[in-house]
PDB file with SEQRES, HELIX, SHEET and CRYST1 records, atoms N, CA, C and O in Angstrom:
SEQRES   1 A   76  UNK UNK UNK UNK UNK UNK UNK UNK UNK UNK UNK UNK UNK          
SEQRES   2 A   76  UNK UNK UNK UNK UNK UNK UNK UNK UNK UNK UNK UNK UNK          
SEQRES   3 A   76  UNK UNK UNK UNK UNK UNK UNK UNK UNK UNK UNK UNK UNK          
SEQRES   4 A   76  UNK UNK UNK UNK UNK UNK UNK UNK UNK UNK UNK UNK UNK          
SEQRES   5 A   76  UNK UNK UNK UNK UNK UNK UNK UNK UNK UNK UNK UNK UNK          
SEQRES   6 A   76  UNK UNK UNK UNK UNK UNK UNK UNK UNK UNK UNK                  
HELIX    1 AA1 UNK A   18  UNK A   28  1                                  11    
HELIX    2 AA2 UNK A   47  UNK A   58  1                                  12    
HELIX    3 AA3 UNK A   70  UNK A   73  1                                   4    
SHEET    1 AA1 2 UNK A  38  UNK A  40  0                                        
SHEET    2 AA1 2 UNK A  65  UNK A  67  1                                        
CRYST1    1.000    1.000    1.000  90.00  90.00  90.00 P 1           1          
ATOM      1  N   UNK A   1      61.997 101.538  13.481  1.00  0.00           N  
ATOM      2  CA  UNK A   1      62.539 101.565  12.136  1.00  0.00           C  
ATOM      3  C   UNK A   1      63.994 101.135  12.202  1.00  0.00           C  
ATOM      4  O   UNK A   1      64.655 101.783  13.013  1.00  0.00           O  
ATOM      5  N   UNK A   2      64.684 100.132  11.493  1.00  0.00           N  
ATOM      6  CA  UNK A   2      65.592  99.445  11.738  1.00  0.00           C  
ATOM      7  C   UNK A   2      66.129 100.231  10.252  1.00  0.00           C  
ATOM      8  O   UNK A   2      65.470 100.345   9.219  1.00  0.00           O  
ATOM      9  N   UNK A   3      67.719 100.788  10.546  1.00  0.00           N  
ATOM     10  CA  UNK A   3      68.054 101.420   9.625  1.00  0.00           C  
ATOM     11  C   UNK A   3      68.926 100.604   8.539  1.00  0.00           C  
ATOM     12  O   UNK A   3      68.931 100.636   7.308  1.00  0.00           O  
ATOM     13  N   UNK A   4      69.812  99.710   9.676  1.00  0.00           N  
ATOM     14  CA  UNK A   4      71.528  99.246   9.123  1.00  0.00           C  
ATOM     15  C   UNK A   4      71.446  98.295  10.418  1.00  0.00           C  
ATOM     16  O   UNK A   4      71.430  98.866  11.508  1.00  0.00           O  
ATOM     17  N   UNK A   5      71.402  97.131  10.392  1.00  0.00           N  
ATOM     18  CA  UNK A   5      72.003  96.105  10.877  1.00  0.00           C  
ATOM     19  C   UNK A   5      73.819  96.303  11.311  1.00  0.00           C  
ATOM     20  O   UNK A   5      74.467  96.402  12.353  1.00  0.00           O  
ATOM     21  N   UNK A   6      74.026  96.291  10.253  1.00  0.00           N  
ATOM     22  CA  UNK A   6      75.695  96.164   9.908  1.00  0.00           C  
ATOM     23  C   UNK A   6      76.261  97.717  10.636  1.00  0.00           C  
ATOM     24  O   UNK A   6      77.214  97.693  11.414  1.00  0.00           O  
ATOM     25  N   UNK A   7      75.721  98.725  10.364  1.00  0.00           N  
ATOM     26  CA  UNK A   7      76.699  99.541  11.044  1.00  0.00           C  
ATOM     27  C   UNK A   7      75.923 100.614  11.984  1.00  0.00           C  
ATOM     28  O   UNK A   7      76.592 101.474  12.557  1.00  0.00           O  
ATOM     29  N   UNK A   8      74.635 100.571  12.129  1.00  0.00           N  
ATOM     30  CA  UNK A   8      73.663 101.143  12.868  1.00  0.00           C  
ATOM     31  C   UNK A   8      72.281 101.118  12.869  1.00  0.00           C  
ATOM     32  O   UNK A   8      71.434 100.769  12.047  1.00  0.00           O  
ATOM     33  N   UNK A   9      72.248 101.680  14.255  1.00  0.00           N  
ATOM     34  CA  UNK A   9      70.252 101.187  14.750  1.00  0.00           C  
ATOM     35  C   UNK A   9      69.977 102.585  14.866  1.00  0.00           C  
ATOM     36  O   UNK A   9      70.688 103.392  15.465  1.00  0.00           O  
ATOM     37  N   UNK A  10      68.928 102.829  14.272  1.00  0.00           N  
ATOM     38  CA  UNK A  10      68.112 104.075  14.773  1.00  0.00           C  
ATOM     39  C   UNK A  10      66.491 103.509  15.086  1.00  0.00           C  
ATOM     40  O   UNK A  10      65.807 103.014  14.190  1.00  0.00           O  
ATOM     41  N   UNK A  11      66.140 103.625  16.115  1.00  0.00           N  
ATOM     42  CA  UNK A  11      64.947 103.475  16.625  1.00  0.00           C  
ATOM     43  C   UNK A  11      64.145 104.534  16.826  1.00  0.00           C  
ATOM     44  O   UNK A  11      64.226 105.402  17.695  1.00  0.00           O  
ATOM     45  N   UNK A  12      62.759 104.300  15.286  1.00  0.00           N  
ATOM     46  CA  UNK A  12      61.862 105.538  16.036  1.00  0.00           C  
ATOM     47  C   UNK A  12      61.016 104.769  16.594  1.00  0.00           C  
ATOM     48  O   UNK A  12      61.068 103.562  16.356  1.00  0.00           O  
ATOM     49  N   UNK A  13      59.834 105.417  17.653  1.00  0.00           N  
ATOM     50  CA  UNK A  13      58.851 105.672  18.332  1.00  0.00           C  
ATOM     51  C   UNK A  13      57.775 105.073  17.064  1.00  0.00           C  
ATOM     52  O   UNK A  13      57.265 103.979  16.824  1.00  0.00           O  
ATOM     53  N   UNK A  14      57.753 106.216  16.521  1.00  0.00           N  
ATOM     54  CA  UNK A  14      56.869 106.453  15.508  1.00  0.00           C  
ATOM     55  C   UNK A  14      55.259 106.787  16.254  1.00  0.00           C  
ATOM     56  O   UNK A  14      54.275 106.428  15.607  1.00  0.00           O  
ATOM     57  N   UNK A  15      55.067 107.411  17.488  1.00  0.00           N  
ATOM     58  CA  UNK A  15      53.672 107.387  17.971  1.00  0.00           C  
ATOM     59  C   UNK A  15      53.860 106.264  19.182  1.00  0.00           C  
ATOM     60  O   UNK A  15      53.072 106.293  20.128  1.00  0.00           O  
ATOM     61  N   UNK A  16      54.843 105.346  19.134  1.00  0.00           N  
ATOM     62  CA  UNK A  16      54.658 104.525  19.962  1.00  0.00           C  
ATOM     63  C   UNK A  16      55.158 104.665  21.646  1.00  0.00           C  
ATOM     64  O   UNK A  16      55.803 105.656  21.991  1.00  0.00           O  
ATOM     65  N   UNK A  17      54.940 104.013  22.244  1.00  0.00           N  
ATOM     66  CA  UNK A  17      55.332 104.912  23.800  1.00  0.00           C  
ATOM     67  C   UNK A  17      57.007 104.562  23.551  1.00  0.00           C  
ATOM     68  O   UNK A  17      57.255 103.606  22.815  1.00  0.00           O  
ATOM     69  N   UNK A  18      57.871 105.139  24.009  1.00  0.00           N  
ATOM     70  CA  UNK A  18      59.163 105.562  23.615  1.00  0.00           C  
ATOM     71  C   UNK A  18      59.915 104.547  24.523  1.00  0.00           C  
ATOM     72  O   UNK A  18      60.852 103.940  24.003  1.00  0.00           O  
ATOM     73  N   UNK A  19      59.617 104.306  25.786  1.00  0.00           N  
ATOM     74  CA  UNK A  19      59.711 102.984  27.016  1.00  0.00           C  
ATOM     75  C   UNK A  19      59.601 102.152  26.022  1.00  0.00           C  
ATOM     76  O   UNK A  19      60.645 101.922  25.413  1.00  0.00           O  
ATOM     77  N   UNK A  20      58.162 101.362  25.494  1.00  0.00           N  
ATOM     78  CA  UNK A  20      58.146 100.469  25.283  1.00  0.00           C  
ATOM     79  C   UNK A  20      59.529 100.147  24.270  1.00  0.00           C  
ATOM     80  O   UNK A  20      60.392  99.286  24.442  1.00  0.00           O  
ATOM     81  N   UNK A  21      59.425 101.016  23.319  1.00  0.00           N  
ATOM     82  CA  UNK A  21      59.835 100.692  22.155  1.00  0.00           C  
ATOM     83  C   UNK A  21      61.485 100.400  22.411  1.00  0.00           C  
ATOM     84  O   UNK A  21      62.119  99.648  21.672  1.00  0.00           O  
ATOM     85  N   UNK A  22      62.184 101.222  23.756  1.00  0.00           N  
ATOM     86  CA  UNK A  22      63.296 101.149  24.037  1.00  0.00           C  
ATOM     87  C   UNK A  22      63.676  99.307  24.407  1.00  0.00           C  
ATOM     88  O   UNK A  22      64.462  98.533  23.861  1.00  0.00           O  
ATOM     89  N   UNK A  23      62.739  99.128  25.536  1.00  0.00           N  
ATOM     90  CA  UNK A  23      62.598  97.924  25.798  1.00  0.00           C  
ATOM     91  C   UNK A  23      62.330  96.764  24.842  1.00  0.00           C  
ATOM     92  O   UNK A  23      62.664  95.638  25.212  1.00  0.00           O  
ATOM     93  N   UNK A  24      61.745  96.935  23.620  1.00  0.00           N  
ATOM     94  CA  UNK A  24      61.834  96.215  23.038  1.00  0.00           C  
ATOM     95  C   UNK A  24      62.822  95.733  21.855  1.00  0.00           C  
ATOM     96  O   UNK A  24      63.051  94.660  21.296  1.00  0.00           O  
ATOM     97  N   UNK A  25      63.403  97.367  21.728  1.00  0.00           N  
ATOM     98  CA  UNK A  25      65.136  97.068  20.975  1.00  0.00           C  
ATOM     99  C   UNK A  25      66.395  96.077  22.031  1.00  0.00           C  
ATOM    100  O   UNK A  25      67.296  95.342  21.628  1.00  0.00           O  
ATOM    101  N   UNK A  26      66.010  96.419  23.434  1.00  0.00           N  
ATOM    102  CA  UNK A  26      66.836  95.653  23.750  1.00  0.00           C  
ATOM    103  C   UNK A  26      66.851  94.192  24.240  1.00  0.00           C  
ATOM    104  O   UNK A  26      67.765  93.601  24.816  1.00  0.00           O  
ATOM    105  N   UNK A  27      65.482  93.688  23.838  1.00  0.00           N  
ATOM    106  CA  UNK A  27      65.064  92.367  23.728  1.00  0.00           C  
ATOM    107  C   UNK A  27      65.640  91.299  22.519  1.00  0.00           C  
ATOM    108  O   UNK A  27      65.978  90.116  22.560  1.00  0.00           O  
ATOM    109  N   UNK A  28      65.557  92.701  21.006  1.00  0.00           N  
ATOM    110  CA  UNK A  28      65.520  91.920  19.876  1.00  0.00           C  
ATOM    111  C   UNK A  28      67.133  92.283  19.151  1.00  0.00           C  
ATOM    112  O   UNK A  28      67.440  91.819  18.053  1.00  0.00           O  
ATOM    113  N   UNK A  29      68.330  93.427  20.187  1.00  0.00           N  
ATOM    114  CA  UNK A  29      69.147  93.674  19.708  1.00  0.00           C  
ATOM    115  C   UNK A  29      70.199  93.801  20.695  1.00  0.00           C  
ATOM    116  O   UNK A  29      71.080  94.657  20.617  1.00  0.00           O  
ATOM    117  N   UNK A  30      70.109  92.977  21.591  1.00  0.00           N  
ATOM    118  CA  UNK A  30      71.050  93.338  22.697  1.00  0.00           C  
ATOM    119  C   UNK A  30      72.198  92.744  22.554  1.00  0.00           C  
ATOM    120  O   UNK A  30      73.275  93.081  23.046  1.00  0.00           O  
ATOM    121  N   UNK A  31      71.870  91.484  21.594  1.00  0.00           N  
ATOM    122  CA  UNK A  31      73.466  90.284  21.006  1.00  0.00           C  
ATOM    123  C   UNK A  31      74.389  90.754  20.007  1.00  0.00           C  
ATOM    124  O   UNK A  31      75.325  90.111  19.532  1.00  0.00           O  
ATOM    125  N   UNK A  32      73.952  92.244  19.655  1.00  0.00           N  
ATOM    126  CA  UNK A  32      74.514  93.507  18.169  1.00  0.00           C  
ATOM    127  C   UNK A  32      75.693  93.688  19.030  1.00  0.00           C  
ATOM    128  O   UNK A  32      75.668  93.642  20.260  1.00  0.00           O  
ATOM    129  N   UNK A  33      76.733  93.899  18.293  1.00  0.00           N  
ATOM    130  CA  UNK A  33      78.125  94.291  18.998  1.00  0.00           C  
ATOM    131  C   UNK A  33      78.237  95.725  18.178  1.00  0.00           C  
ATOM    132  O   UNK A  33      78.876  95.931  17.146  1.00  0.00           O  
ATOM    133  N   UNK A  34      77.665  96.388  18.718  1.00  0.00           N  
ATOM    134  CA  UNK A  34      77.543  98.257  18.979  1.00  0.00           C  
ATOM    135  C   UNK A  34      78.758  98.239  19.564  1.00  0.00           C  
ATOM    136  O   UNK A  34      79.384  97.233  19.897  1.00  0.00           O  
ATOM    137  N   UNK A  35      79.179  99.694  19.720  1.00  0.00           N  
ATOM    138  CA  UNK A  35      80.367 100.123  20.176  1.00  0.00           C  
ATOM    139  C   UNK A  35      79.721 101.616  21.027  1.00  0.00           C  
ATOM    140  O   UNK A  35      80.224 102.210  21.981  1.00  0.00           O  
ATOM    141  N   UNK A  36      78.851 101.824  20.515  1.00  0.00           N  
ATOM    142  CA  UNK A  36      77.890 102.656  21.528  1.00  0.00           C  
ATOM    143  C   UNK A  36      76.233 102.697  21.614  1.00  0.00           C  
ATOM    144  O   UNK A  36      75.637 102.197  20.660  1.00  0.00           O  
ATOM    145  N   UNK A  37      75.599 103.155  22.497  1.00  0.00           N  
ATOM    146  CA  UNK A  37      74.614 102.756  22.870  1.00  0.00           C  
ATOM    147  C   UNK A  37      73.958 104.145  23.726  1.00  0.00           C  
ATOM    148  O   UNK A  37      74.082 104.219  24.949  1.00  0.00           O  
ATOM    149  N   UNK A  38      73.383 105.020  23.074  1.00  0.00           N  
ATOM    150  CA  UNK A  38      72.958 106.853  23.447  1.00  0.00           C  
ATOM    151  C   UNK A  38      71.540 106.638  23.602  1.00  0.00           C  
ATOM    152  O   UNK A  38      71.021 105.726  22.959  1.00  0.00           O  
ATOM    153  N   UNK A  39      70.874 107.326  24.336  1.00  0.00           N  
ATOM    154  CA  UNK A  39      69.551 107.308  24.895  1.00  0.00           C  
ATOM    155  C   UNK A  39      69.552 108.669  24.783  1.00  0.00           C  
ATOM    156  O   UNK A  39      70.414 109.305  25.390  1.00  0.00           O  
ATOM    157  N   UNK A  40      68.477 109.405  23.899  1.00  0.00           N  
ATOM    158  CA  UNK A  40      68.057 110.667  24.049  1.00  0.00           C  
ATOM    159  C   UNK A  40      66.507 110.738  24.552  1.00  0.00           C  
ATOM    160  O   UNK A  40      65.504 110.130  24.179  1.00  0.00           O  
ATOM    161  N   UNK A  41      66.740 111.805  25.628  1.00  0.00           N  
ATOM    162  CA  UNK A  41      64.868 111.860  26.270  1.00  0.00           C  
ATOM    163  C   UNK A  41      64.252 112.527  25.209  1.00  0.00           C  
ATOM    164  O   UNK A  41      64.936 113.292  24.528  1.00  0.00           O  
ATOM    165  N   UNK A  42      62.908 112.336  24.927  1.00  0.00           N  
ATOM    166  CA  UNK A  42      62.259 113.146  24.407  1.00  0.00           C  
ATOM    167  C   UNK A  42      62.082 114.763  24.885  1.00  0.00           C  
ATOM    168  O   UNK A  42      62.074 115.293  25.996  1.00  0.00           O  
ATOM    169  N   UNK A  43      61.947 115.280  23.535  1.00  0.00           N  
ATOM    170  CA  UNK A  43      62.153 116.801  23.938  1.00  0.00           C  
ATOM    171  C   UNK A  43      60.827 117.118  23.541  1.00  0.00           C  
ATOM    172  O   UNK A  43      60.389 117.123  22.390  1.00  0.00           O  
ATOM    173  N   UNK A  44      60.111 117.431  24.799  1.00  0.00           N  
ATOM    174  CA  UNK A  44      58.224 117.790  24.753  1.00  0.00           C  
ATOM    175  C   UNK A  44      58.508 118.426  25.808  1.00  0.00           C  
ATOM    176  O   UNK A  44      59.551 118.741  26.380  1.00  0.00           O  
ATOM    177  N   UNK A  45      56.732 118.659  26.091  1.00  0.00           N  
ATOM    178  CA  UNK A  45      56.637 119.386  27.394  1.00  0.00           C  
ATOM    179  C   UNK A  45      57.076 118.685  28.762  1.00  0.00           C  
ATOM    180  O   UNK A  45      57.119 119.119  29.913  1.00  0.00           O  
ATOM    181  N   UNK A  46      57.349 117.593  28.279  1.00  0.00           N  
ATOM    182  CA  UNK A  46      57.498 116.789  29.483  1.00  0.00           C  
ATOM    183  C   UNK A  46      59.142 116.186  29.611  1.00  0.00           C  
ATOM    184  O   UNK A  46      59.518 115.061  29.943  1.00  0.00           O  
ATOM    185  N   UNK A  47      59.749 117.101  29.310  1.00  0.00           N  
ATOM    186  CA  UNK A  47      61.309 117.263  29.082  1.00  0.00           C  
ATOM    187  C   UNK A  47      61.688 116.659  30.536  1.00  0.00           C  
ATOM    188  O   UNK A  47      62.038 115.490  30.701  1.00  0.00           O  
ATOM    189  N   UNK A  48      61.567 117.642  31.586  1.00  0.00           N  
ATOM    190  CA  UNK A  48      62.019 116.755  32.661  1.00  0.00           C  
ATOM    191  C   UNK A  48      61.823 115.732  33.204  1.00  0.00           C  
ATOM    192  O   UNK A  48      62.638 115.165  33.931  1.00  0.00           O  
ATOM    193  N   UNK A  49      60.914 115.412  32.983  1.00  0.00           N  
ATOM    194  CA  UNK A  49      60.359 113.625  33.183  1.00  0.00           C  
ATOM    195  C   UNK A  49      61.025 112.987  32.545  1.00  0.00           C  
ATOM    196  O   UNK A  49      62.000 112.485  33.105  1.00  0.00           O  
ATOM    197  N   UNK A  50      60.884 112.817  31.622  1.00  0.00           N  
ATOM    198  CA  UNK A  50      61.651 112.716  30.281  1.00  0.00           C  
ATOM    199  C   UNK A  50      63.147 112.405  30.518  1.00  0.00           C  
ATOM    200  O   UNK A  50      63.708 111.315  30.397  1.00  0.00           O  
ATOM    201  N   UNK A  51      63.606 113.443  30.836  1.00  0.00           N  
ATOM    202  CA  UNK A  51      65.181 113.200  31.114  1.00  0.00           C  
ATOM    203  C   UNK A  51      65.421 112.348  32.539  1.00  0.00           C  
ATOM    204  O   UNK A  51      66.082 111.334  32.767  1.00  0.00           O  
ATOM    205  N   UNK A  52      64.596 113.203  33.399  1.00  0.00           N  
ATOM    206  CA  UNK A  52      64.855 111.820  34.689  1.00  0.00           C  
ATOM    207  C   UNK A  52      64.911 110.301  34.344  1.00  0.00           C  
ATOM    208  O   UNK A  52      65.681 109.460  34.808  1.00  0.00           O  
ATOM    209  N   UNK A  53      63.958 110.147  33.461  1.00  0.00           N  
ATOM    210  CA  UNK A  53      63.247 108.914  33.197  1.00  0.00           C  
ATOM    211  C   UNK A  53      64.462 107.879  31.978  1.00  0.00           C  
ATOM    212  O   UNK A  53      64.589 106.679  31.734  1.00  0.00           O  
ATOM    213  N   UNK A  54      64.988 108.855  31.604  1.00  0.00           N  
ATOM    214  CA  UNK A  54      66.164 108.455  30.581  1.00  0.00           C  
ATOM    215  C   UNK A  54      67.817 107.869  31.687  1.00  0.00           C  
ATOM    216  O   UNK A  54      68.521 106.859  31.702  1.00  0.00           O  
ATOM    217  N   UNK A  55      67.787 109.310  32.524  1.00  0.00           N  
ATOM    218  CA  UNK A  55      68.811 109.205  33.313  1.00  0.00           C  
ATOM    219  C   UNK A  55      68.559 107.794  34.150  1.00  0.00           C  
ATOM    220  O   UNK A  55      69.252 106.953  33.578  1.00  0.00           O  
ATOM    221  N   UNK A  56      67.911 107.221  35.182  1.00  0.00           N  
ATOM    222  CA  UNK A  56      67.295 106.235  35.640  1.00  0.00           C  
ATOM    223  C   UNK A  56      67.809 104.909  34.755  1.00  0.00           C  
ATOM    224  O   UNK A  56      68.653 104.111  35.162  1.00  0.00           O  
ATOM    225  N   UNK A  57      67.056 104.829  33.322  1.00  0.00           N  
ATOM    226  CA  UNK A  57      67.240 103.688  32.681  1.00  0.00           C  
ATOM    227  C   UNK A  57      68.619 103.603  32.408  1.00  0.00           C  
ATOM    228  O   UNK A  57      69.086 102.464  32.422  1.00  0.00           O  
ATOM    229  N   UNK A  58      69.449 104.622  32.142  1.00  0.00           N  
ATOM    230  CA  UNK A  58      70.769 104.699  32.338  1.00  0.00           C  
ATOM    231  C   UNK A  58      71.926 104.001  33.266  1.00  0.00           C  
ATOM    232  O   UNK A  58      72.969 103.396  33.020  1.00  0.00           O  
ATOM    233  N   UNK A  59      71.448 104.264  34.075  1.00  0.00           N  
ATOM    234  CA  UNK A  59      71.997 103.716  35.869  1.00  0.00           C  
ATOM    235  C   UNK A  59      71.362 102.337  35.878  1.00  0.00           C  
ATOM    236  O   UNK A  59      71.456 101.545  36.815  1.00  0.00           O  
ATOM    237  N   UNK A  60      70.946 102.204  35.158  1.00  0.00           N  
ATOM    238  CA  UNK A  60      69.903 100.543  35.773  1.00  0.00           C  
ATOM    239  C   UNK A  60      70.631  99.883  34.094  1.00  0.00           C  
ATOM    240  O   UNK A  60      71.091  98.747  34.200  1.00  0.00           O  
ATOM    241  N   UNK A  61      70.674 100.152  33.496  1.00  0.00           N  
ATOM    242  CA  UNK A  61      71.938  99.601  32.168  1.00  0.00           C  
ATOM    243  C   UNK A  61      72.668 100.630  31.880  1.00  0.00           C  
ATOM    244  O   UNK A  61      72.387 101.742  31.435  1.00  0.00           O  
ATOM    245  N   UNK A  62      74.132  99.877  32.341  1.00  0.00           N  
ATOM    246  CA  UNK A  62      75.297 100.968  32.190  1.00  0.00           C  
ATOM    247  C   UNK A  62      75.819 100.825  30.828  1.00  0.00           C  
ATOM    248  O   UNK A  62      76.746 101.492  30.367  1.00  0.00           O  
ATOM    249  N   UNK A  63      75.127  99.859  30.180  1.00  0.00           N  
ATOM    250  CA  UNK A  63      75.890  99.799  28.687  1.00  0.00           C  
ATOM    251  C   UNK A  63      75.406 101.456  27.784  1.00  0.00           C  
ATOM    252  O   UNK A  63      76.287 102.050  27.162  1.00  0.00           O  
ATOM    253  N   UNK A  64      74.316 101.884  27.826  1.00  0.00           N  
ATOM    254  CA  UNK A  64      73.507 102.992  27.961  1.00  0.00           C  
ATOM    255  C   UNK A  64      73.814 104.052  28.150  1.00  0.00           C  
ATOM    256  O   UNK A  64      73.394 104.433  29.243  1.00  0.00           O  
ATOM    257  N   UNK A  65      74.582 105.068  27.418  1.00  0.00           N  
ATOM    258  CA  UNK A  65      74.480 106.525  27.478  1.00  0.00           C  
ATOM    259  C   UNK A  65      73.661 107.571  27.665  1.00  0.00           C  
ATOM    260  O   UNK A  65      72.674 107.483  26.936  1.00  0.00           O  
ATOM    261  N   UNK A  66      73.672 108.856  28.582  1.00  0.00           N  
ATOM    262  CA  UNK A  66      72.437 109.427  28.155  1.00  0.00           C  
ATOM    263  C   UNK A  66      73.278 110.468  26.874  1.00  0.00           C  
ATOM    264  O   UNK A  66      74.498 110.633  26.830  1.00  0.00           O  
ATOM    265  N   UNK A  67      72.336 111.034  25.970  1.00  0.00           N  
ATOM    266  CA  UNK A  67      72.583 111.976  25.169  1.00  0.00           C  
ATOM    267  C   UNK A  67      71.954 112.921  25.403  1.00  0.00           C  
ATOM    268  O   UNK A  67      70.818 112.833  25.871  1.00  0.00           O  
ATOM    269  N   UNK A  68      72.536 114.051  25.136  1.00  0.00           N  
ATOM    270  CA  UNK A  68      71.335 115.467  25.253  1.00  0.00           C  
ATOM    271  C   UNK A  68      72.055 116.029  24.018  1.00  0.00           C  
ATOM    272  O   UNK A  68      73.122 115.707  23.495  1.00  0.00           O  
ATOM    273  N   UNK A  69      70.847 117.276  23.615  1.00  0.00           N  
ATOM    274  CA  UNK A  69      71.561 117.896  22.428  1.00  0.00           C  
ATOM    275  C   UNK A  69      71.721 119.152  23.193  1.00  0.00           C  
ATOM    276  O   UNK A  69      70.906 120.041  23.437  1.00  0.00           O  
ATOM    277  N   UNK A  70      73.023 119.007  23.526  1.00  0.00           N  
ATOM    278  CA  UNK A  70      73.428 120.373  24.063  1.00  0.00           C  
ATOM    279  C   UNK A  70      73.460 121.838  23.410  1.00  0.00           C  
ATOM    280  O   UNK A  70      73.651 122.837  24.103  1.00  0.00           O  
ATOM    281  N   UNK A  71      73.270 121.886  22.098  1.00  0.00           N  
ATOM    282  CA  UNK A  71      73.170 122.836  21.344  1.00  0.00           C  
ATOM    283  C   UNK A  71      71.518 123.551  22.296  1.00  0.00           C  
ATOM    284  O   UNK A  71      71.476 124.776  22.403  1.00  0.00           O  
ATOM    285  N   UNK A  72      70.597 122.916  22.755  1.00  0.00           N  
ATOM    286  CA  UNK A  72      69.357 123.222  23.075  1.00  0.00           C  
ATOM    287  C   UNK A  72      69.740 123.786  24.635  1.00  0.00           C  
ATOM    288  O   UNK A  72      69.465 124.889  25.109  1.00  0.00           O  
ATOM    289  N   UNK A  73      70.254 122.986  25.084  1.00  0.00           N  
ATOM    290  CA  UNK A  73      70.628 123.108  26.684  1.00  0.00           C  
ATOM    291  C   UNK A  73      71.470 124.329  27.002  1.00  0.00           C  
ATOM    292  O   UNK A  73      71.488 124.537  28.216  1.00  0.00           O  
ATOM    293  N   UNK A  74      72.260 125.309  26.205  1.00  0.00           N  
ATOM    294  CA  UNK A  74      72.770 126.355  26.187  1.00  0.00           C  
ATOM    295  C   UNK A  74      71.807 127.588  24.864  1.00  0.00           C  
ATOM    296  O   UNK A  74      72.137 128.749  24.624  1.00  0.00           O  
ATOM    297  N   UNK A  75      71.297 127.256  24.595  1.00  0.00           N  
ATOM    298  CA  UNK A  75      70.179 128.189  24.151  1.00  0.00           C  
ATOM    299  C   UNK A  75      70.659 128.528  22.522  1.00  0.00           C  
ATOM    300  O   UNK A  75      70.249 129.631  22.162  1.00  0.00           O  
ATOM    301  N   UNK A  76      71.412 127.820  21.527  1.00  0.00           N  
ATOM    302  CA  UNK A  76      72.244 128.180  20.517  1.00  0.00           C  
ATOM    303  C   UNK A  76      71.664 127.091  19.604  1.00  0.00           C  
ATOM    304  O   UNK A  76      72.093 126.952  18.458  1.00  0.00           O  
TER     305      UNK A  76                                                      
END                                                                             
């Protein structure tokens, strides 16, 4: 779901595998002059995969932030 061209991207899934869909924003939006660029893992049962799997794509494109919602990560 493409929100704002002009001043922001929000990419859902929507059901779709969350990889793919990452990979394919940065096929069709990588020439966007963003000023940041946050990767949040999915928060399921499969959280730590999840976050490894975020952290990883991170290190392999440094343009790429990871995000966490730390509000969750301290229990508040």
């Amino acid at each position: 779901m493409l929100v704002s061209k002009d001043d922001a991207l929000a990419l859902l899934s929507d059901g779709q595998d969350s990889t793919t869909c990452l990979y394919w924003a940065i096929d069709h939006f990588d020439d966007l002059d963003f000023d940041h660029f946050f990767l949040q893992p999915l928060d399921d049962a499969d959280l730590e995969a999840n976050t490894r799997a975020a952290v990883k794509f991170c290190l392999r494109h440094p343009q790429w932030q990871l995000s966490l919602q730390t509000h969750k990560i301290l229990g508040i």
